[in-house]
C-alpha positions as CSV (number, residue, x, y, z in Angstrom):
1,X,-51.9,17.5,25.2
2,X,-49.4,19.9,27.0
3,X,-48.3,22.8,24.4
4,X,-46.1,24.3,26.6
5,X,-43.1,22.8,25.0
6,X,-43.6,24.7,21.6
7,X,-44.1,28.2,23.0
8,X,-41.5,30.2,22.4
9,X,-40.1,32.7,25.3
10,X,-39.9,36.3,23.8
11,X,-38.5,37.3,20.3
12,X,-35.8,35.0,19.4
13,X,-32.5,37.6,18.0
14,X,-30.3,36.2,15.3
15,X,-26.7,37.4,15.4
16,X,-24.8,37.6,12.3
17,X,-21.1,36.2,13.0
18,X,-18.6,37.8,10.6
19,X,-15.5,35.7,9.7
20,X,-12.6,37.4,7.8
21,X,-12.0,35.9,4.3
22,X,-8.9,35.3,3.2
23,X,-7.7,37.9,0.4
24,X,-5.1,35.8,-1.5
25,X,-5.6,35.7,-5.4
26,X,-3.8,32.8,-7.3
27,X,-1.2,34.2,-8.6
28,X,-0.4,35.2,-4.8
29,X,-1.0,31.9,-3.2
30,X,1.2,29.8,-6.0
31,X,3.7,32.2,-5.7
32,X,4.1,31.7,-2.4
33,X,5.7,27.6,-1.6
34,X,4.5,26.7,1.9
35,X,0.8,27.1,0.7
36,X,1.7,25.0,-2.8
37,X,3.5,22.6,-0.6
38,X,0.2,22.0,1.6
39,X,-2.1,21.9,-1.6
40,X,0.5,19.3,-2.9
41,X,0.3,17.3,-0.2
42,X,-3.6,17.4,-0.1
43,X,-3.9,17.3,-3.8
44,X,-1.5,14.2,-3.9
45,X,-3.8,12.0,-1.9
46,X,-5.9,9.2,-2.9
47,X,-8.7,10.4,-1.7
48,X,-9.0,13.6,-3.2
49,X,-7.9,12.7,-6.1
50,X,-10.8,10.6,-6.3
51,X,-12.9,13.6,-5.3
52,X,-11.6,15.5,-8.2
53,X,-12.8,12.9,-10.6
54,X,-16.0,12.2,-8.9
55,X,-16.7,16.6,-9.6
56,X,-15.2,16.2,-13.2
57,X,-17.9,13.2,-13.9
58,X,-20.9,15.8,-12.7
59,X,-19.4,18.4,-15.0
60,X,-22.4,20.2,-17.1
61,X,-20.3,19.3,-20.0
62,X,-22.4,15.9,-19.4
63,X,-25.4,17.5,-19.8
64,X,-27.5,16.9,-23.0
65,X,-29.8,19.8,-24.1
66,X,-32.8,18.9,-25.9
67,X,-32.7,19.2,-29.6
68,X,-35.3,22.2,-29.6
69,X,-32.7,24.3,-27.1
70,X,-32.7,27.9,-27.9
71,X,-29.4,29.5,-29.2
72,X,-29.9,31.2,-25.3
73,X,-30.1,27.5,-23.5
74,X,-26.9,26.5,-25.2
75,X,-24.6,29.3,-24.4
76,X,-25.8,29.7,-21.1
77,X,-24.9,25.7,-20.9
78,X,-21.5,26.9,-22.3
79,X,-20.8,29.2,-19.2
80,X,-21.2,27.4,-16.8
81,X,-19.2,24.4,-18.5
82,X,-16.5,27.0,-19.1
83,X,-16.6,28.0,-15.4
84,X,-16.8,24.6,-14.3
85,X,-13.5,24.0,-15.6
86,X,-12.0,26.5,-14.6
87,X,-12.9,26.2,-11.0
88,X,-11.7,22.6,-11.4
89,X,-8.0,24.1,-13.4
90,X,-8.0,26.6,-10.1
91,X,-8.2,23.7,-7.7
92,X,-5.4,21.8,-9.4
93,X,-2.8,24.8,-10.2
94,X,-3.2,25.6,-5.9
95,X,-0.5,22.9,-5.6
96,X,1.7,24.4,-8.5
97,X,4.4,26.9,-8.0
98,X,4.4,29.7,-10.0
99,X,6.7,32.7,-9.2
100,X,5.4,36.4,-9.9
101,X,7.2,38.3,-12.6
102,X,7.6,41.8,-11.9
103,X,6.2,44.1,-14.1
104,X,8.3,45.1,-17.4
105,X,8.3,49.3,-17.6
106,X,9.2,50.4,-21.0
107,X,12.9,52.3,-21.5
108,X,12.0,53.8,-25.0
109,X,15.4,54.9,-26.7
110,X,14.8,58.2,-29.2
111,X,14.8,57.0,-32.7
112,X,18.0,57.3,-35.0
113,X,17.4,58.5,-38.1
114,X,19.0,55.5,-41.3
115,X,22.1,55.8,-42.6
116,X,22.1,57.5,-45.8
117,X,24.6,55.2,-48.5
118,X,26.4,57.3,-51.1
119,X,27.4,55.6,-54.2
């Protein structure tokens, strides 16, 4: 048997790629409408829409715990149903326009004392 083909030639060196993520939050990317209007489009299709329901069918809501579940086992369960959804909520409101608001600063205006009746 000829084990030449297994040997390997010298260290093999592993080089880490870095990629640049993007930094948009979702407030910034629904604010803005050429990215709603291509998570509209995409969001609108058949096909992903049946993608979406296919992920909301494996949500852990669908789990069942067992009737002896620590009070731990069931609010763990509750996180990650609660972040399921919300993941799913996030996917959805990408193809919603929503505009940012700017900040309001508060103008306080001094006091003025009541006006005193006289009878």
């Amino acid at each position: 048997m000829n084990l030449r083909f297994w040997k390997l030639k010298g260290p093999q060196v592993i080089e880490v790629v870095r990629r640049s993520s993007v930094k948009l939050r979702l407030a910034e990317w629904r604010s803005d409408p050429n990215l709603v209007n291509d998570a509209a489009r995409i969001v609108g299709s058949e096909s992903f829409q049946c993608m979406l329901d296919v992920l909301k069918n494996e949500s852990p809501a669908n789990l069942c715990l067992p009737l002896d579940a620590t009070m731990e086992a069931r609010s763990n369960l509750q996180c990650r149903i609660e972040g399921y959804a919300m993941a799913l909520a996030n996917i959805e409101a990408m193809a919603k326009v929503q505009k940012q608001y700017d900040t309001l600063v508060p103008e306080f205006a001094p006091e003025e004392p009541p006006e005193q009746q006289t009878a």
